[in-house]
mmCIF file as gemmi writes it, N, C-alpha and C atoms, coordinates in Angstrom:
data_model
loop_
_atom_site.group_PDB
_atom_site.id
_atom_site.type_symbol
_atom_site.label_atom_id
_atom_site.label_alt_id
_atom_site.label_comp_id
_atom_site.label_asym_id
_atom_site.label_entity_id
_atom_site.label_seq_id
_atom_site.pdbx_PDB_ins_code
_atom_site.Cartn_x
_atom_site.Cartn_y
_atom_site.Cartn_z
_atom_site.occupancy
_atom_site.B_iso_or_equiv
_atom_site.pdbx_formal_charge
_atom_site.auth_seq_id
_atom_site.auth_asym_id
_atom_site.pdbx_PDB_model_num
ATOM 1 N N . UNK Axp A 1 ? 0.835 -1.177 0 1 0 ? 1 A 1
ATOM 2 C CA . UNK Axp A 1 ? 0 0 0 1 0 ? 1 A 1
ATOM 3 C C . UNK Axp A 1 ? 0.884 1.244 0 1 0 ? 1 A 1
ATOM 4 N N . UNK Axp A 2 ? 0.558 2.232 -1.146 1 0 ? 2 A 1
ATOM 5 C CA . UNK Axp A 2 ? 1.092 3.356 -0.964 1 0 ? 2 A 1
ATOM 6 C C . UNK Axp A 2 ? 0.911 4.359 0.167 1 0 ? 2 A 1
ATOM 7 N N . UNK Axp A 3 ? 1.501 5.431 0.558 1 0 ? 3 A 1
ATOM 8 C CA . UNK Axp A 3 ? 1.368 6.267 1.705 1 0 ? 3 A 1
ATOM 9 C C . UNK Axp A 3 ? 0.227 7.283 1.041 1 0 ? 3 A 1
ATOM 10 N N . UNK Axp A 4 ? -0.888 7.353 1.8 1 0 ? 4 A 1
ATOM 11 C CA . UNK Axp A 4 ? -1.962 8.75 1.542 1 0 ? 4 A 1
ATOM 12 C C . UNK Axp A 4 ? -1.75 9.203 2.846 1 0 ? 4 A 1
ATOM 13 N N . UNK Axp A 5 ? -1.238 9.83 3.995 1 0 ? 5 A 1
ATOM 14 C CA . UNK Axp A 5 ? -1.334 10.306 4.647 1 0 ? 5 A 1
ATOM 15 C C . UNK Axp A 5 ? -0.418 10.894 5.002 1 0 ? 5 A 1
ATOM 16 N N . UNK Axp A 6 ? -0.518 12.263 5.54 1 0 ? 6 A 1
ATOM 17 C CA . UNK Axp A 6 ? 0.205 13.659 5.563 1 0 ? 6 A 1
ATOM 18 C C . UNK Axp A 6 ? 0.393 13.597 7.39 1 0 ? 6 A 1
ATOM 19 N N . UNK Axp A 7 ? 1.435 14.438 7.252 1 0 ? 7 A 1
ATOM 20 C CA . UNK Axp A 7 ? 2.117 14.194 8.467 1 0 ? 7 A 1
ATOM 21 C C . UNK Axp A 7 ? 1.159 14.907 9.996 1 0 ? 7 A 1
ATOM 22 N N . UNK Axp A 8 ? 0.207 15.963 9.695 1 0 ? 8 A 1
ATOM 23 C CA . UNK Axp A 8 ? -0.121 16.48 10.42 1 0 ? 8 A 1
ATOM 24 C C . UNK Axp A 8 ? -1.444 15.429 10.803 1 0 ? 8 A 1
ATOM 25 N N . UNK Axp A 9 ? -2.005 14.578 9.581 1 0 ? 9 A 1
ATOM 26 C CA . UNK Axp A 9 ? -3.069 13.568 9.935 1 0 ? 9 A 1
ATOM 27 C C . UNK Axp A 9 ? -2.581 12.463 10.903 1 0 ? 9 A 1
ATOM 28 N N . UNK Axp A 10 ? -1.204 12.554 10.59 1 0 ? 10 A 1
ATOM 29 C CA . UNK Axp A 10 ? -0.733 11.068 11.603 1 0 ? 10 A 1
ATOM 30 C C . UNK Axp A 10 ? -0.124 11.44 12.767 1 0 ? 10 A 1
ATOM 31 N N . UNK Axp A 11 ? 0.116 12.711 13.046 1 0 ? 11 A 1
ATOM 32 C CA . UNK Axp A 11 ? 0.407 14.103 14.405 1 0 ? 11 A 1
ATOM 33 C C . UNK Axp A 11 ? -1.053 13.034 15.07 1 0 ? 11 A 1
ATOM 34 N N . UNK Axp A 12 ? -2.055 13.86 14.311 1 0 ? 12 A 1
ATOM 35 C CA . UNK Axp A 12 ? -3.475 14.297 15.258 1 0 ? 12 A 1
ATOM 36 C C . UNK Axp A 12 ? -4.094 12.645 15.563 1 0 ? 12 A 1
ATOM 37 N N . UNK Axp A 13 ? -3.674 11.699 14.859 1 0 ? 13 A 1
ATOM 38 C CA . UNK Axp A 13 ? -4.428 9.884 15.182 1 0 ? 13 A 1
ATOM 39 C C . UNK Axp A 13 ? -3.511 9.779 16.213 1 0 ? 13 A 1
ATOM 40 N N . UNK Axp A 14 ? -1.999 9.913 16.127 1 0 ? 14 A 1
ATOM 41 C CA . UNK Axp A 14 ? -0.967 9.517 17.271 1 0 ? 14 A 1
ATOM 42 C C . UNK Axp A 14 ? -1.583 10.244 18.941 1 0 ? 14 A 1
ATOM 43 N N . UNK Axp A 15 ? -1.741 11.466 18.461 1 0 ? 15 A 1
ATOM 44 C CA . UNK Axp A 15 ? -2.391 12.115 19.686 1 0 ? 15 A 1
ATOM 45 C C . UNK Axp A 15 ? -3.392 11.444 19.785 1 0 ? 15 A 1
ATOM 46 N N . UNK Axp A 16 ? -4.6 11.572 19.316 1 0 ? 16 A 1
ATOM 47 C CA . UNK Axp A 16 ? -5.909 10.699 20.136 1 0 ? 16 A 1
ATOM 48 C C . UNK Axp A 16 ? -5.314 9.055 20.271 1 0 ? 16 A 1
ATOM 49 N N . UNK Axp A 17 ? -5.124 8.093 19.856 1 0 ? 17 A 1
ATOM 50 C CA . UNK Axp A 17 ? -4.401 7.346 20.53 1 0 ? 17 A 1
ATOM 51 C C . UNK Axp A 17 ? -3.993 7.305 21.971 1 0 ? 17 A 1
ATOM 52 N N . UNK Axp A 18 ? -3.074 8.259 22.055 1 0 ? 18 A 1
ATOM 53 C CA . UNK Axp A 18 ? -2.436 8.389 23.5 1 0 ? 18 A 1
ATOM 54 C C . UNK Axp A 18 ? -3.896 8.835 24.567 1 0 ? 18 A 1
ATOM 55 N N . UNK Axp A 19 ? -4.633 9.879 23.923 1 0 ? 19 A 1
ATOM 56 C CA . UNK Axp A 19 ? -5.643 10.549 24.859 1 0 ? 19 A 1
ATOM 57 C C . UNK Axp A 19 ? -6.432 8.795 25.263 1 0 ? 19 A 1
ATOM 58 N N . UNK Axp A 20 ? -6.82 8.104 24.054 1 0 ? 20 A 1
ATOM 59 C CA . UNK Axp A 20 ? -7.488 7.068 24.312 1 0 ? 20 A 1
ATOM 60 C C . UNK Axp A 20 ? -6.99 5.882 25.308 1 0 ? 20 A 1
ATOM 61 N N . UNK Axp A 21 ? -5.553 5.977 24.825 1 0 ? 21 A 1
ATOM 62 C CA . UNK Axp A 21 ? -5.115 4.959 26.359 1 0 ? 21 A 1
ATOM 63 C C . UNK Axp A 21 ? -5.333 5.14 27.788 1 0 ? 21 A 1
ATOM 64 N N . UNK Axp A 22 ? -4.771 7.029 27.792 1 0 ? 22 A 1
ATOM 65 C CA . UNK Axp A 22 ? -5.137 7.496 28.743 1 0 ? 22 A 1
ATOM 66 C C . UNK Axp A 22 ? -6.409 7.588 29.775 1 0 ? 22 A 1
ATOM 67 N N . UNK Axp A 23 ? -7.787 7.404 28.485 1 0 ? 23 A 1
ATOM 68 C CA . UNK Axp A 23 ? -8.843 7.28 29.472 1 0 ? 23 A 1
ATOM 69 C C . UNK Axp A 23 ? -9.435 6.119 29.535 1 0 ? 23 A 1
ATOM 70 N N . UNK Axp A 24 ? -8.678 4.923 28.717 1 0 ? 24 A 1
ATOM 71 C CA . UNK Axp A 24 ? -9.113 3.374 29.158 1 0 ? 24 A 1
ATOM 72 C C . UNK Axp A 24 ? -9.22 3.538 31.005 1 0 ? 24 A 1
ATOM 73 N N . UNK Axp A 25 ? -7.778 4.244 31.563 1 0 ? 25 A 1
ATOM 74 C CA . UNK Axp A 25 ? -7.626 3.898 32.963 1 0 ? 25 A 1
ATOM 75 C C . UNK Axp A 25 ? -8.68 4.191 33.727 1 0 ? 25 A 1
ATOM 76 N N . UNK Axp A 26 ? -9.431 5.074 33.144 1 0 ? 26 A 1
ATOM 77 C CA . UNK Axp A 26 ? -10.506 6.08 33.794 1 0 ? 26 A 1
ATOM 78 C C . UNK Axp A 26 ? -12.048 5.63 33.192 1 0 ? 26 A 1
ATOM 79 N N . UNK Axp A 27 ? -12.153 4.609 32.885 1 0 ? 27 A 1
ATOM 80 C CA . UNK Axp A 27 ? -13.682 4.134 32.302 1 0 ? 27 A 1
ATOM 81 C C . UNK Axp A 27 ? -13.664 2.888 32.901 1 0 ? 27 A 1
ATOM 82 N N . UNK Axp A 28 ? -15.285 2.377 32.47 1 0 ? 28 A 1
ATOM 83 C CA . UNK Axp A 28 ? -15.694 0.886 32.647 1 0 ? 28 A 1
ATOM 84 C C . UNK Axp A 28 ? -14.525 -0.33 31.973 1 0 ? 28 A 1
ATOM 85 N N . UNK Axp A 29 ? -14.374 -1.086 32.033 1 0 ? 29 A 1
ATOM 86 C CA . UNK Axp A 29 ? -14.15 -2.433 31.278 1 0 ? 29 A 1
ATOM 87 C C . UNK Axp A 29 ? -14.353 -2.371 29.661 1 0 ? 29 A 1
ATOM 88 N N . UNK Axp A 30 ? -15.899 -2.04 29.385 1 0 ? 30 A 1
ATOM 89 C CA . UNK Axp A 30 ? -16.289 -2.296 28.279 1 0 ? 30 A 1
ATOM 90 C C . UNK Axp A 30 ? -15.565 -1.248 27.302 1 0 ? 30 A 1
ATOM 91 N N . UNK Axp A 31 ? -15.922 -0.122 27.75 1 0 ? 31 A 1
ATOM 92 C CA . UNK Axp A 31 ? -15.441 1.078 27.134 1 0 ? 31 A 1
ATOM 93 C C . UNK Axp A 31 ? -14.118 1.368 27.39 1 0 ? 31 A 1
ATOM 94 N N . UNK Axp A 32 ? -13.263 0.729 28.231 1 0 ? 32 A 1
ATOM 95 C CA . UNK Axp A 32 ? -12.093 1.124 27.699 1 0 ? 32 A 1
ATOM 96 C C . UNK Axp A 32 ? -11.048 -0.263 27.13 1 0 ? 32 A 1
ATOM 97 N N . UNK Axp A 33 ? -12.254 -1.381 27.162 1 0 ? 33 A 1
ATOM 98 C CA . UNK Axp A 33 ? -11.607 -1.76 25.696 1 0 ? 33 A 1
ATOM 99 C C . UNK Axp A 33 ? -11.414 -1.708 24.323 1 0 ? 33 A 1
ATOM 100 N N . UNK Axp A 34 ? -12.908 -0.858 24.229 1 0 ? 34 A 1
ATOM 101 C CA . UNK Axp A 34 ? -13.155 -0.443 22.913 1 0 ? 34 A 1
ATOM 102 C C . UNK Axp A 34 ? -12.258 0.881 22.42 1 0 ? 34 A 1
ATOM 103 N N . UNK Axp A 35 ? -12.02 1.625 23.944 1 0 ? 35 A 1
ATOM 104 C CA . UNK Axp A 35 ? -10.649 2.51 23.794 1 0 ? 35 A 1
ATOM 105 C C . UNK Axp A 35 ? -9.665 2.522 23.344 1 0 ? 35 A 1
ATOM 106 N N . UNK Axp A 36 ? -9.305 1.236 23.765 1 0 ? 36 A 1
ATOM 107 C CA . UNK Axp A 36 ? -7.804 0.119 23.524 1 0 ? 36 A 1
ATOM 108 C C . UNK Axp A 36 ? -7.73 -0.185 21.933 1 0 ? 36 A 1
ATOM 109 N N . UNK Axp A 37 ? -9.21 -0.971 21.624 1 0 ? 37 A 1
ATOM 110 C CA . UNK Axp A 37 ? -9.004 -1.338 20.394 1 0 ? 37 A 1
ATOM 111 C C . UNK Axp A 37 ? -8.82 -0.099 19.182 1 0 ? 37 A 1
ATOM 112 N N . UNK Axp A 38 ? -9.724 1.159 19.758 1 0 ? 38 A 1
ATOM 113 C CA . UNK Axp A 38 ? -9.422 2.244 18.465 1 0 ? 38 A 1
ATOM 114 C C . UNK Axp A 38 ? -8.084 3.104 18.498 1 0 ? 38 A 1
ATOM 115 N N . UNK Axp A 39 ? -7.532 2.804 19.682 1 0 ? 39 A 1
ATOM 116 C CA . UNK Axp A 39 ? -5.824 3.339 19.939 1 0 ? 39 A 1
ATOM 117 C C . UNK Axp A 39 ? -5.105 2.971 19.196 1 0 ? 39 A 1
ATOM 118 N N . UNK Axp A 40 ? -5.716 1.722 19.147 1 0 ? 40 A 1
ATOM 119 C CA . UNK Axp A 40 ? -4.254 0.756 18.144 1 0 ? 40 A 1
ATOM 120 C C . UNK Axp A 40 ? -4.598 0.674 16.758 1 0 ? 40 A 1
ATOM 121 N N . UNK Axp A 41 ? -5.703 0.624 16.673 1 0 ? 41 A 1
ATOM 122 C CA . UNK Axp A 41 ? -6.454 0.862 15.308 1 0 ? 41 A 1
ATOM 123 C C . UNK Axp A 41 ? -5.591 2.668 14.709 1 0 ? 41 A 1
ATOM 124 N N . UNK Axp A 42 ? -5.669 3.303 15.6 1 0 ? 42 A 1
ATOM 125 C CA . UNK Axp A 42 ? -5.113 4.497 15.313 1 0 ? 42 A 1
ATOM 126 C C . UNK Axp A 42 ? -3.737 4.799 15.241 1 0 ? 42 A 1
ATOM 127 N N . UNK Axp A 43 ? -2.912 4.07 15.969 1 0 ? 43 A 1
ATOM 128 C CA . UNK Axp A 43 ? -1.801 4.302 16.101 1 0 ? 43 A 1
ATOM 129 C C . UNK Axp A 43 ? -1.079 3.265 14.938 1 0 ? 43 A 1
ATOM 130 N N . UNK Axp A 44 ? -1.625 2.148 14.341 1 0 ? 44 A 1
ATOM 131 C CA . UNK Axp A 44 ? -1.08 1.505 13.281 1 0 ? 44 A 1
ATOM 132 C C . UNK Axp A 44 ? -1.512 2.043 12.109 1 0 ? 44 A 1
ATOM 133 N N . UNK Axp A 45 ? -2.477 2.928 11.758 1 0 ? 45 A 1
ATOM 134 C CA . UNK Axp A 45 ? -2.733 3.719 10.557 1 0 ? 45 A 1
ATOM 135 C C . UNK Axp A 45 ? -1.755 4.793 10.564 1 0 ? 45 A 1
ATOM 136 N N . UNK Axp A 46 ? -1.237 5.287 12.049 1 0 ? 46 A 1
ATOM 137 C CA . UNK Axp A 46 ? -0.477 6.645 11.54 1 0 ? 46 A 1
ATOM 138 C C . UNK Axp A 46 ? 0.974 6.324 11.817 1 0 ? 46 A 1
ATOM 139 N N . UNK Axp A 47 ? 1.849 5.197 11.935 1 0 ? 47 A 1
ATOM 140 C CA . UNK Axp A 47 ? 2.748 4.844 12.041 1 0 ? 47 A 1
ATOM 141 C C . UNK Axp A 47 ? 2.708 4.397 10.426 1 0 ? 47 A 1
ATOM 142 N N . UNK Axp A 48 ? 2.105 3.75 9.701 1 0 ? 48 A 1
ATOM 143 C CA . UNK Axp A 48 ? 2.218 2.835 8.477 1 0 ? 48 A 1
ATOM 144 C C . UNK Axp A 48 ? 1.875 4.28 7.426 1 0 ? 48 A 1
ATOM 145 N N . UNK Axp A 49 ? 0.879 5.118 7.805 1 0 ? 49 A 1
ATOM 146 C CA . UNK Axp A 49 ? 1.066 6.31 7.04 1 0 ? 49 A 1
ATOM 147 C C . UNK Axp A 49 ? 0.01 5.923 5.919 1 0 ? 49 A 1
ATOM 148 N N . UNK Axp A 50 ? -0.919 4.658 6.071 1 0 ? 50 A 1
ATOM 149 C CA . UNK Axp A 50 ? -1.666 4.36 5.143 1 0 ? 50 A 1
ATOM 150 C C . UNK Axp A 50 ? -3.494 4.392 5.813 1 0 ? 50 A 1
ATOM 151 N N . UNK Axp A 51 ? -4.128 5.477 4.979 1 0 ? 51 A 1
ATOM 152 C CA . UNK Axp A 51 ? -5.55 4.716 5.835 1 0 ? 51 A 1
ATOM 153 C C . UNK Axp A 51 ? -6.603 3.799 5.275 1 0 ? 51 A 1
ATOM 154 N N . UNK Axp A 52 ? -7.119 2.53 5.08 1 0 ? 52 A 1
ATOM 155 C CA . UNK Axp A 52 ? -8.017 2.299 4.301 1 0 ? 52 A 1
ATOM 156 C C . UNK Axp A 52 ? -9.057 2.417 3.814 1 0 ? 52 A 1
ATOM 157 N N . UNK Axp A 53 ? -9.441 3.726 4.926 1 0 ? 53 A 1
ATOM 158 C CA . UNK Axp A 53 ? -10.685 4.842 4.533 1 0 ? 53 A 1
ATOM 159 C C . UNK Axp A 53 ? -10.808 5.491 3.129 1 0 ? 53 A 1
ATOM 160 N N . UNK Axp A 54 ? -9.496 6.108 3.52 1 0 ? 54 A 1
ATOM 161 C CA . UNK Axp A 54 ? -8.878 6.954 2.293 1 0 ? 54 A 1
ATOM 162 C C . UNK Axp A 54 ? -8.852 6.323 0.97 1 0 ? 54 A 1
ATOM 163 N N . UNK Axp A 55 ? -8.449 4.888 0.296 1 0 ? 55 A 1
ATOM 164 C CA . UNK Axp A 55 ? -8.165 4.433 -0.312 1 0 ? 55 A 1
ATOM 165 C C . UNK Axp A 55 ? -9.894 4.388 -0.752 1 0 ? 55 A 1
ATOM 166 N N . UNK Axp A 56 ? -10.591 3.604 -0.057 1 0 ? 56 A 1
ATOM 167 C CA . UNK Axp A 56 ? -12.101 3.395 -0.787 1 0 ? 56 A 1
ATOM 168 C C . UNK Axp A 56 ? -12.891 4.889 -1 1 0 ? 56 A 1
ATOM 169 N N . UNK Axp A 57 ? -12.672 6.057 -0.563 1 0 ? 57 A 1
ATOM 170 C CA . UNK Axp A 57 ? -12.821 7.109 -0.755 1 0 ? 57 A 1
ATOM 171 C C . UNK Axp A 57 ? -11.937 8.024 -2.033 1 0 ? 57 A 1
ATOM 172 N N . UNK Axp A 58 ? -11.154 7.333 -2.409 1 0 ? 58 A 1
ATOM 173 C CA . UNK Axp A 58 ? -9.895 7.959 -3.533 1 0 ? 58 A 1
ATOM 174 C C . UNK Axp A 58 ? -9.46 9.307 -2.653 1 0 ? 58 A 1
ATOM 175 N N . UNK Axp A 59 ? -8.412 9.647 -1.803 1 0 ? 59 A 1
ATOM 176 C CA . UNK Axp A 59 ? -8.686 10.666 -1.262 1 0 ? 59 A 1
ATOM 177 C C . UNK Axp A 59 ? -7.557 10.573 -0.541 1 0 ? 59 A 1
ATOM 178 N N . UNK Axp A 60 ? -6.394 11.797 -0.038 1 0 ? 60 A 1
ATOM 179 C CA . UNK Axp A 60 ? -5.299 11.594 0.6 1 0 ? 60 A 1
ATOM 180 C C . UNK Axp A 60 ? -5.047 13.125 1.402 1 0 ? 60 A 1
ATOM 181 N N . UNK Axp A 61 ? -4.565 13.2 2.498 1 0 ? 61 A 1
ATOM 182 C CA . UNK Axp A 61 ? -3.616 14.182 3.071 1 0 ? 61 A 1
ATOM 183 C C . UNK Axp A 61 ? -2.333 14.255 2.747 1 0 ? 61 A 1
ATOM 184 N N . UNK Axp A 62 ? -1.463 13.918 1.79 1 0 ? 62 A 1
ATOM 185 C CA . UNK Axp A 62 ? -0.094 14.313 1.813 1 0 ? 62 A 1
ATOM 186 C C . UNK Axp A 62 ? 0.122 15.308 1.101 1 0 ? 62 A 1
ATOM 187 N N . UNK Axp A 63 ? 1.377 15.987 1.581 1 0 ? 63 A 1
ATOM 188 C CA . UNK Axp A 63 ? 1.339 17.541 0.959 1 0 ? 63 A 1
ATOM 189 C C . UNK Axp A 63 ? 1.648 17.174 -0.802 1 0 ? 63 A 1
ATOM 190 N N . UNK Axp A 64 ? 1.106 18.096 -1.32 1 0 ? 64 A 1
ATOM 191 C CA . UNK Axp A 64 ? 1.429 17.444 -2.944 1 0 ? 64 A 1
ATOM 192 C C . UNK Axp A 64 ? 2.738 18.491 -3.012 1 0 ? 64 A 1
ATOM 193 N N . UNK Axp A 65 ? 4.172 17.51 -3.716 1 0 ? 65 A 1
ATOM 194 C CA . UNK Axp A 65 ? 5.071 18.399 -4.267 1 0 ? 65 A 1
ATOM 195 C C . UNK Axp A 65 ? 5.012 18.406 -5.426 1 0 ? 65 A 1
ATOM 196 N N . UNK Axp A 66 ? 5.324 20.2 -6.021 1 0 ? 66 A 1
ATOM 197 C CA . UNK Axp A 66 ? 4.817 20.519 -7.046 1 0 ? 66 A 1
ATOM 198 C C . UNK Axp A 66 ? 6.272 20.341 -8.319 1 0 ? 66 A 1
């Protein structure tokens, strides 16, 4: 998979990620597994720099060089 994602999109998933681990500690069971699961869900889209949203949407954040 090619890279569609721009650096400030994978800034702002890395951040909620962290916010989301952060309030697993602070919720129920249920909800902060589902925390857990969209952290990592988030944090492996913006480490890999690829989203598969984007792709079925035709659609990218990276800066275009001209």
């Amino acid at each position: 998979m090619t890279k569609n994602m721009g650096k400030t999109d994978m800034i702002v998933r890395l951040v909620l990620a962290a916010v989301l681990v952060i309030l697993y500690f602070f919720v129920g069971r249920i909800a902060g597994l589902i925390f857990i699961i969209i952290a990592i869900i988030l944090a492996i889209t913006a480490v890999s720099r690829t989203c598969p949203l984007y792709y079925i949407f035709r659609t990218d954040t990276l800066e275009k060089k001209e």
